[in-house]
DODOMI-302567 format. One record per atom (N, C-alpha, C, CB): residue in one letter; x negated, y, z negated. Coordinates in steps of 0.2 Angstrom, whole numbers, plus 5000, padded with zeros to 4 digits. Each point is the difference from the previous one (the first is absolute). Glycine has a CB too. Layout:
aXYZ...
***
This chain:
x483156875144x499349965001x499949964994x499550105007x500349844996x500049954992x499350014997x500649895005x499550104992x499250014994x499549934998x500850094994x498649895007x499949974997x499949994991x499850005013x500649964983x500250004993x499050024999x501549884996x498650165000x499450034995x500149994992x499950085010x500249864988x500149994991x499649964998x501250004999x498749974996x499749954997x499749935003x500850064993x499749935012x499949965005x499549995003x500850015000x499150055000x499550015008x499350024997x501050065009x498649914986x499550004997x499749955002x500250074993x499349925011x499649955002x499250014998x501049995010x498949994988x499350034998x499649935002x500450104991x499349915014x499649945003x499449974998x500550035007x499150034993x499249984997x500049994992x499550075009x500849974988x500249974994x500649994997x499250024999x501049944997x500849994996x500150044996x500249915001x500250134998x500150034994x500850035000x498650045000x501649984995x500650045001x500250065002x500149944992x500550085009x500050065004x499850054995x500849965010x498950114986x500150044997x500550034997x499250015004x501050024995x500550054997x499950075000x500249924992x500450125013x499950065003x499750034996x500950005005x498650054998x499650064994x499349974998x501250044995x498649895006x499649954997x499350075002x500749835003x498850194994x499450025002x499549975005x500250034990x499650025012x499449945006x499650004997x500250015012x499149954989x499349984998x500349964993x499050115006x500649924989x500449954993x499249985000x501649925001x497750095002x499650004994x499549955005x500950034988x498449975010x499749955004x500049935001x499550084998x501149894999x500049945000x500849985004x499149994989x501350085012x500649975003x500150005008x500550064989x499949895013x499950005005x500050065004x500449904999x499650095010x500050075005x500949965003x498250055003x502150004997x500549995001x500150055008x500149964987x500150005018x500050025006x500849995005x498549974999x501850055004x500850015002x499649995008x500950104989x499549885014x500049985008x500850015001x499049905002x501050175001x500649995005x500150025007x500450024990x499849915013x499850005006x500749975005x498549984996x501549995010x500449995002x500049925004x500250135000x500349834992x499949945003x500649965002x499150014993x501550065008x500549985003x500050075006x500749914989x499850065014x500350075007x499450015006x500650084990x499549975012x499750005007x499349995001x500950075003x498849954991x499249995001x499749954996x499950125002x500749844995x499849934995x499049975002x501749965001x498350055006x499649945002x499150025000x501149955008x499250134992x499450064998x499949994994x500250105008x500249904988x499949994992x499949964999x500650044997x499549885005x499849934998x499450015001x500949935003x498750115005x499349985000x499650064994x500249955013x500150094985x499550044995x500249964992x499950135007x500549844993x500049964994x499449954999x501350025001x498649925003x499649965003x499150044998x501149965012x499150094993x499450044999x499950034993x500150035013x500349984983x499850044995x499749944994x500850115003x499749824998x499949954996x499149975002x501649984999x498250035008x499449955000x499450064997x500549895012x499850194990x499550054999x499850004990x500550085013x500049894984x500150014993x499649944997x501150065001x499049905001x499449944999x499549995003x500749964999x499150095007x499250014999x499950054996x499749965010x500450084990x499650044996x500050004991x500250055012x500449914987x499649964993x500049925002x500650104989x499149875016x499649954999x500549964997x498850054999x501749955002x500449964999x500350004993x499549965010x500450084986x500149994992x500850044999x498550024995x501750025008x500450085000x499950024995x500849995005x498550054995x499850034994x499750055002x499949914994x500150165003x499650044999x499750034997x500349995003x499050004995x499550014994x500349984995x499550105003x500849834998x500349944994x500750014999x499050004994x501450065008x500850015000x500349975006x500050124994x500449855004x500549965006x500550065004x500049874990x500050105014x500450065006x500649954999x499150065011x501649984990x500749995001x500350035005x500149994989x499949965015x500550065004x500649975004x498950065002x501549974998x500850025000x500350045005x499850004989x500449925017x500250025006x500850034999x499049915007x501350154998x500950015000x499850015006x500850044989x499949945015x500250005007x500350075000x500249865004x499650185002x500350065000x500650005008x498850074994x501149865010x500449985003x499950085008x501049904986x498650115013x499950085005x500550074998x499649925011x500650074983x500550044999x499750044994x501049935005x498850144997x499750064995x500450004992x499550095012x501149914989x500349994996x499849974993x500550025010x499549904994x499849954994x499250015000x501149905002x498750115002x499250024998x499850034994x500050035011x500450034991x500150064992x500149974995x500650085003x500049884997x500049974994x499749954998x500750035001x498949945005x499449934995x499550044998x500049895007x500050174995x499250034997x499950024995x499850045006x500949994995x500250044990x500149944994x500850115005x499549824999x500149964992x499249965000x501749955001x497950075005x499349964998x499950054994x499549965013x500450094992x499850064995x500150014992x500350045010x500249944990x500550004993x499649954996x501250035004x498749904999x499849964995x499249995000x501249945002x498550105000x499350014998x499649975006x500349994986x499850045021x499649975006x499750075002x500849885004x498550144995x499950064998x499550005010x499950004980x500249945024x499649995006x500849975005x498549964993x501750075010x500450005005x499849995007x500550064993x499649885011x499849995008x500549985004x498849974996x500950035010x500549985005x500250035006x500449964991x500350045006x500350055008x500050005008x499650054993x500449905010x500149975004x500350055005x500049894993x500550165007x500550025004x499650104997x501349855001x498650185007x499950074996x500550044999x499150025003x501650004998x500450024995x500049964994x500750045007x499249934991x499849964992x499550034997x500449895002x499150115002x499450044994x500150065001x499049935001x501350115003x500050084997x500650024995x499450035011x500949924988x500550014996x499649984993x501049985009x498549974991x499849974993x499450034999x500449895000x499350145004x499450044997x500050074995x499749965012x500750084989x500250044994x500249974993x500550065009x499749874993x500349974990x499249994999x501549914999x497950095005x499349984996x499850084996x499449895010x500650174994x499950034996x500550034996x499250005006x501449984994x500450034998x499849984990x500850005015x499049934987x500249944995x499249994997x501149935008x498550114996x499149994997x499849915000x500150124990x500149885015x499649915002x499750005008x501149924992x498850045010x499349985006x500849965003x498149974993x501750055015x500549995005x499549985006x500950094995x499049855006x499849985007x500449995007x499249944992x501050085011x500549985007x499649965003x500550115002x500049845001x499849965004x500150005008x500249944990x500150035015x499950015007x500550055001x499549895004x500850124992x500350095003x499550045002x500850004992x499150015015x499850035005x500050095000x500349875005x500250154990x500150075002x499650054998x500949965000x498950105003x499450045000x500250034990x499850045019x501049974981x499950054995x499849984994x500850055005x499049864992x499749984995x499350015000x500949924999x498750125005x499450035001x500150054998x499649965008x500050064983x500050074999x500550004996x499550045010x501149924988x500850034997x499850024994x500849935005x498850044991x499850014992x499549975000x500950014993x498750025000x499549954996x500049944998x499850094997x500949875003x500049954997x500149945005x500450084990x499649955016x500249975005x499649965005x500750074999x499249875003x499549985004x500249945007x499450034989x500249955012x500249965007x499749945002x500250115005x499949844997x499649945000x500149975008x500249984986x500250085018x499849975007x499850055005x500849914999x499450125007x499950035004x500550055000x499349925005x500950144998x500450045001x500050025009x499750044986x500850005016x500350025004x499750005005x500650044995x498750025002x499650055003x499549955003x500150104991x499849835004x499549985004x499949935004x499650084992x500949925010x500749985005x499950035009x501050034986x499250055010x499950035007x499650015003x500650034998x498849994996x499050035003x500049935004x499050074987x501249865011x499649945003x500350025005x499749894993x501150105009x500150005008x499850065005x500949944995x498850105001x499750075003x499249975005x500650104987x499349845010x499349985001x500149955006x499650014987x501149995017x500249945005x500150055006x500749904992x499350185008x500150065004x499350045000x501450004997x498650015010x499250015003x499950064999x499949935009x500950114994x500150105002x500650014997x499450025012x500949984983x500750035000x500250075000x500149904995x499650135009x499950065004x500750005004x498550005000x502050045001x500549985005x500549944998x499150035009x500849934987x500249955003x500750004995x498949945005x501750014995x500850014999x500049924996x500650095013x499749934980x500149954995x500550004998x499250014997x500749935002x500949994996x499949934994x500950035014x499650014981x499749964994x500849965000x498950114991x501249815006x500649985000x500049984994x500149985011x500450014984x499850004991x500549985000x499350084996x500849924997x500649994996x500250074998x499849884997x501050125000x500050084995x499949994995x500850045004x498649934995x499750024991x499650045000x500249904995x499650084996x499350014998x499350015006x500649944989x499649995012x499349975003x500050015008x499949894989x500750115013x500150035008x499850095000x501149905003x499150124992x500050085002x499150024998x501650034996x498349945000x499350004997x499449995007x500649944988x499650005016x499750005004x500150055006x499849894995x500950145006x499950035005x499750094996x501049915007x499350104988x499550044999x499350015001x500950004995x498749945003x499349984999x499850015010x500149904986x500450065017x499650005009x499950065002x500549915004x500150144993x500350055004x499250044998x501749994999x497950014994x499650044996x499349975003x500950044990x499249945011x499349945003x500150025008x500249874991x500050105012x500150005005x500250095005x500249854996x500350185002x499950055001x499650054998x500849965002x498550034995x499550044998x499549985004x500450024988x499749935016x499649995003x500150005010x499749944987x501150115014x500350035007x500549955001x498950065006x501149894991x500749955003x500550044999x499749894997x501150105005x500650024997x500249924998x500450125007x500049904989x500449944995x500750014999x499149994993x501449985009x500649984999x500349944997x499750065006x500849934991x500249944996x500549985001x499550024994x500749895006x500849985000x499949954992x500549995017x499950044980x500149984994x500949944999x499150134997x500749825000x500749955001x500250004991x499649905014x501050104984x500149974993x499949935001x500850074996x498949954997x499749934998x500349925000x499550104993x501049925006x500749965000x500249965007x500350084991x499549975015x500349995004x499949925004x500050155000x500349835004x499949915003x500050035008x500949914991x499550125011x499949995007x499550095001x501549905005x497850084997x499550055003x500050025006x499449964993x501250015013x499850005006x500050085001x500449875003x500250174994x499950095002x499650014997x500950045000x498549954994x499450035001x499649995004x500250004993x499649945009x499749985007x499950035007x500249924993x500550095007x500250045006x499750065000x500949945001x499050114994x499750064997x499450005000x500750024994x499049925005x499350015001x499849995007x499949974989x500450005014x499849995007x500250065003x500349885000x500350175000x500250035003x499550085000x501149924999x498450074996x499650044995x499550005008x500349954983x499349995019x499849975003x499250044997x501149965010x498750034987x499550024994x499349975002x500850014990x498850025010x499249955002x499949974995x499450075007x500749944987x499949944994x500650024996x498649984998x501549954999x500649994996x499549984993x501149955010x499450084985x499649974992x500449994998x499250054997x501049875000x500449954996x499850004993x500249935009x500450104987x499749994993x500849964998x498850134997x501149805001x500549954999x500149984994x499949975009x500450004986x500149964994x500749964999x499450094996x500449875003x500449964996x500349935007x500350124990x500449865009x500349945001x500350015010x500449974984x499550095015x500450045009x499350015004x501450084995x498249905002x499349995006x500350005006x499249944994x500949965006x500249985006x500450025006x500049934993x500650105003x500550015004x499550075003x501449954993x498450095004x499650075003x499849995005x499650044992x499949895006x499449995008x500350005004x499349954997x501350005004x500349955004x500450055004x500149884991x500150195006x500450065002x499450035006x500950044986x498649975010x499550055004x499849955006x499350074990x500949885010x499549935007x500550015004x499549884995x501250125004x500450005004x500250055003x500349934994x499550155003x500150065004x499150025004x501150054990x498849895009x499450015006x499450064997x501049985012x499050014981x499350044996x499449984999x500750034996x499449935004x499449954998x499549985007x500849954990x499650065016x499550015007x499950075001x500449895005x500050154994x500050085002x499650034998x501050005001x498850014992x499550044996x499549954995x501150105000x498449964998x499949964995x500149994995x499550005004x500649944989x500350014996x499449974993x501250005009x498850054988x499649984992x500649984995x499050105002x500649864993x500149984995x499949994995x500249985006x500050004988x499949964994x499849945000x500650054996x499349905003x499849925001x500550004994x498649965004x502050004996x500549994994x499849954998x500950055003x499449894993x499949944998x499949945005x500750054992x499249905003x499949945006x500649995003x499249934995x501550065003x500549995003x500250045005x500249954991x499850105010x500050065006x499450005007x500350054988x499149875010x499750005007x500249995006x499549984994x501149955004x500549965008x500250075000x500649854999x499750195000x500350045001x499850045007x500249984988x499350045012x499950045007x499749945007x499650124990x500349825010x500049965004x499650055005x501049914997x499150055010x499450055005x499850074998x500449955009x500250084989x499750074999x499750034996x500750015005x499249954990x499349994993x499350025004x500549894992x499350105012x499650015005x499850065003x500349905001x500150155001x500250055000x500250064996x500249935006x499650044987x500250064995x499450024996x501249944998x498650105001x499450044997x500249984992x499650125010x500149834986x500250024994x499450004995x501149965003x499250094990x499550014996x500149974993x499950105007x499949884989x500249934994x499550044994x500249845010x500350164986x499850014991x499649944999x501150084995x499149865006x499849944998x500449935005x499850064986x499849915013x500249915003x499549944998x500450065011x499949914986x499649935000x499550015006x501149924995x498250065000x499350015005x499950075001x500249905005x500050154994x499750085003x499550004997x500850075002x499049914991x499450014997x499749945000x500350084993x499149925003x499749934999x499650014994x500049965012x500150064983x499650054994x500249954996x500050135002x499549854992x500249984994x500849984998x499150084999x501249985000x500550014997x500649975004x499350094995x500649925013x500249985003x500349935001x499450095001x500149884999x500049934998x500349974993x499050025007x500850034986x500449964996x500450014999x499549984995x500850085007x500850025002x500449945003x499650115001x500049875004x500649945004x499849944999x500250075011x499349924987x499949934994x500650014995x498550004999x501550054997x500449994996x501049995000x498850084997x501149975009x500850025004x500249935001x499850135008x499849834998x500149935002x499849954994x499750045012x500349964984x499749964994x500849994999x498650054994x501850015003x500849994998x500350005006x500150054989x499949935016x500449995005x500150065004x500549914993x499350155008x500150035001x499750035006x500549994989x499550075016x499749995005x499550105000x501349875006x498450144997x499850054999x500150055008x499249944989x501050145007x500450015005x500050085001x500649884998x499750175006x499850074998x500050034993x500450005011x500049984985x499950054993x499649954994x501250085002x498649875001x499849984994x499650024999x500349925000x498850105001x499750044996x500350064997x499349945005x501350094997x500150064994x500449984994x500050085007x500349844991x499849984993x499649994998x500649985000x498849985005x499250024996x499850054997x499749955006x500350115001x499750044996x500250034994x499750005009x500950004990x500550024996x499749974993x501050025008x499149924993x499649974993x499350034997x500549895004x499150125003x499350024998x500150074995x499449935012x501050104992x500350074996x500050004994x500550015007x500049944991x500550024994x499249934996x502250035005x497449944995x499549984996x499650064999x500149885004x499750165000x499650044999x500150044998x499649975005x501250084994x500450054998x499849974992x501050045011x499449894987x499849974992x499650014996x500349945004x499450035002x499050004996x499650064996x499849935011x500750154991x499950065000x500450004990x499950055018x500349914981x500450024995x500750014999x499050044999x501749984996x500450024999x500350065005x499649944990x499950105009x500250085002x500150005004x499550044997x501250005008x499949985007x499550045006x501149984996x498750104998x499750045002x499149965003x500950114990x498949855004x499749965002x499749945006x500350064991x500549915010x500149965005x500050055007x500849914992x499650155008x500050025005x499250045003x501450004997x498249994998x499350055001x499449925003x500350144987x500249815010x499549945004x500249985007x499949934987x500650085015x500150005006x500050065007x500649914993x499150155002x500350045004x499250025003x501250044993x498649975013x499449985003x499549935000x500250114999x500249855000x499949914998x499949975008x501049994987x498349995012x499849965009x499849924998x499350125006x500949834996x500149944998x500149955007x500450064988x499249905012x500349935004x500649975000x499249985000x501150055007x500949965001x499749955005x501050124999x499949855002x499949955003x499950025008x500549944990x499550135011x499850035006x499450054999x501149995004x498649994993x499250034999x499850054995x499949995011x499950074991x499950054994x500750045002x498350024998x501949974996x500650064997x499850044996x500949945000x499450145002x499950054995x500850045000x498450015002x501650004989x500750034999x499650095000x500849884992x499550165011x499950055001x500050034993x500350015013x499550034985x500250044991x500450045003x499050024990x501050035012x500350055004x500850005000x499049985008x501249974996x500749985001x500249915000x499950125006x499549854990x500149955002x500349935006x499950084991x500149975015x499849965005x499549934997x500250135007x500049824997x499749945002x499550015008x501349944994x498050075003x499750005009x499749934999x499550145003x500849845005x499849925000x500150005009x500649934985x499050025018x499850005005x500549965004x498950024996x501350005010x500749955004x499849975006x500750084997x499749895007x499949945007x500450045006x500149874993x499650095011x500350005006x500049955002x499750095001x500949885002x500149935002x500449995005x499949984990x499849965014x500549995003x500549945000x499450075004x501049915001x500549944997x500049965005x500850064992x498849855007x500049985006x500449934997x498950075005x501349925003x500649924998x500550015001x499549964992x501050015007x500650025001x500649934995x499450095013x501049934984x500649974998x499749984992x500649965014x499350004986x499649974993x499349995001x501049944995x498550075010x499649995002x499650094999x500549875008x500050184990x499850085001x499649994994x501050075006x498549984994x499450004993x499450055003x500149864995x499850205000x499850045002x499150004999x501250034998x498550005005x499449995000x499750095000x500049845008x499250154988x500050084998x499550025006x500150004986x500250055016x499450035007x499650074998x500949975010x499250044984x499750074994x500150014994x500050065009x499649974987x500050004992x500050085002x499249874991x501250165008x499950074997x499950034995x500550005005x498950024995x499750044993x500450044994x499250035008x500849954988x500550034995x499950105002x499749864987x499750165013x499750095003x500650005006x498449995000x501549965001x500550065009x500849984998x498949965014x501249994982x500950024998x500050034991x500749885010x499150164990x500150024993x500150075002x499249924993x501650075003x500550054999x499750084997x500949904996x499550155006x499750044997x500250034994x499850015009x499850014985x500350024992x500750015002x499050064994x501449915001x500750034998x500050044996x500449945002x500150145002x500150054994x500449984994x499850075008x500049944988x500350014993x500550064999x498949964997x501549995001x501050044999x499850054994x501049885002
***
């Protein structure tokens, strides 16, 4: 497996210039030294384009919230992007050379095997760890040093729970990938939804795989009164285009994720037909923040899109963790029951387990081919999808 080079090279430090440190360097250095912050996210490989959009999002959230100075109570932020390319591997290792050279605020994570692999080096290492759209239930609750800047698994599945009247009786089939984030959700439907009389069953595909059509066929043959898609990455297409063709998409109903904009041609007529639930979309909000977010995003060319507020919010994070001082014990006691305007309304980080409670859509997808664009048909209350406490390991 190639690696992406992790040396000298690979210090980018965008908001401000500076050199890279020298292994072992101390973090803070005092009320006038900068805040030094590490992004390792994925800005190559299969989830590149999920990464491109929280990158976007974390660069326009960082400039609001110091007003454009990169500053924090007059200390200049540095911060120092490595590509983990979706490989935990090199993850590990951008954390630990952040680590090493004095980046005491680690974010990102794009992919959830990557954050549960990088969440342990925060407390291992006594620095503040924000995860990014890694989706997976088990970064709820992992440590004290650990936190989250998007949505999780759980509340994923409460929304699609909110598209079923009686699931009393009724026959489910979950279709995933074999990861992190596939098994996550089937676990999560199966605890959701079979606590509330459904049965739950699952076709899981590797992640790798190209031709989906034997999955599809499984789900059809399943012949399930709802189907629950939980998808990622570049083999969307081919998924959908598997399930149209085995006659799923007219047979049952089917819920969803809203994935990116590129993914809307994709379901052509049968967008119409699909119950889907959306973390975010250009236009779901209309709040504040909202707005300077995609002022900002579209100012650099750029476009706004499902994860880009969890680089916002991530900035808002890692400004207000700062603002708390050196300590981390301190940073983590400023965010830990912290309620604040996002660019999806009031957010509150749970103290508890750190959970993200924040409010979700329901949407549907009208148009078809490059004319597809979703429009919102409900705001769910952050109350009715909020996860339950995670137990403590």
């Amino acid at each position: 497996m190639r690696k992406t080079p992790l040396t000298a090279a690979s210090c980018a430090v965008v908001i401000a210039v500076t050199a890279c440190g020298a292994p072992g360097e101390a973090a803070g250095g005092g009320e006038d030294a900068p805040i030094r912050v590490g992004i390792v996210y994925s800005a190559t490989g299969p989830l590149a384009t999920y990464g491109e959009q929280y990158r976007q999002g974390f660069e326009a959230g960082l400039a609001h919230v110091t007003d454009g100075t990169m500053e924090i109570d007059g200390r200049p932020i540095e911060v120092e992007y490595m590509d983990d390319a979706g490989d935990p591997t090199n993850a590990v290792t951008a954390a630990r050379d952040l680590i090493g050279t004095g980046h005491d605020i680690i974010a990102g994570s794009t992919a959830s095997g990557i954050a549960v692999q990088v969440a342990p080096l925060a407390e291992q290492n006594d620095i503040l760890f924000i995860s990014g759209p890694a989706a997976t239930d088990a970064i709820t609750g992992i440590n004290d040093h650990t936190f989250r800047s998007g949505r999780q698994t759980y509340q994923d599945i409460l929304t699609a729970g909110t598209f079923m009247d009686d699931p009393e009786g009724a026959d489910v089939v979950v279709l995933a990938q074999q990861n992190a984030f596939g098994q996550d959700n089937v676990a999560a439907v199966t605890e959701v939804l079979e606590g509330e009389g459904a049965s739950v069953d699952s076709v899981l595909a590797p992640p790798d795989a190209t031709d989906l059509t034997p999955f599809a066929e499984q789900v059809s043959e399943a012949e399930a009164d709802l189907v629950f898609v939980a998808w990622a990455g570049e083999t969307a297409s081919a998924m959908w285009r598997a399930l149209d063709q085995q006659g799923v998409l007219d047979a049952t109903e089917v819920v969803t994720g809203l994935d990116i904009r590129a993914s809307y041609p994709v379901f052509g007529e049968a967008g119409g037909s699909i119950s889907f639930l959306s973390h975010y979309f250009d236009g779901a909000s209309d709040t504040e923040l909202a707005l300077a977010m995609k002022e900002a995003v579209e100012a650099e060319g750029g476009t706004v899109d499902l994860f880009t507020p969890d680089g916002f919010t991530a900035a808002q994070m890692v400004a207000h963790a700062a603002s708390a001082g050196d300590d981390v014990q301190d940073r983590i006691g400023a965010l830990e029951g912290w309620t604040f305007d996002g660019v999806k309304g009031e957010l509150t980080i749970r103290a508890e387990d750190h959970a993200l409670i924040q409010p979700m859509y329901q949407v549907e997808l009208v148009g078809e081919g490059e004319d597809a664009h979703p429009e919102l048909t409900a705001q769910i209350p952050a109350s009715d999808v909020e996860p339950p406490v995670a137990e403590q390991a």
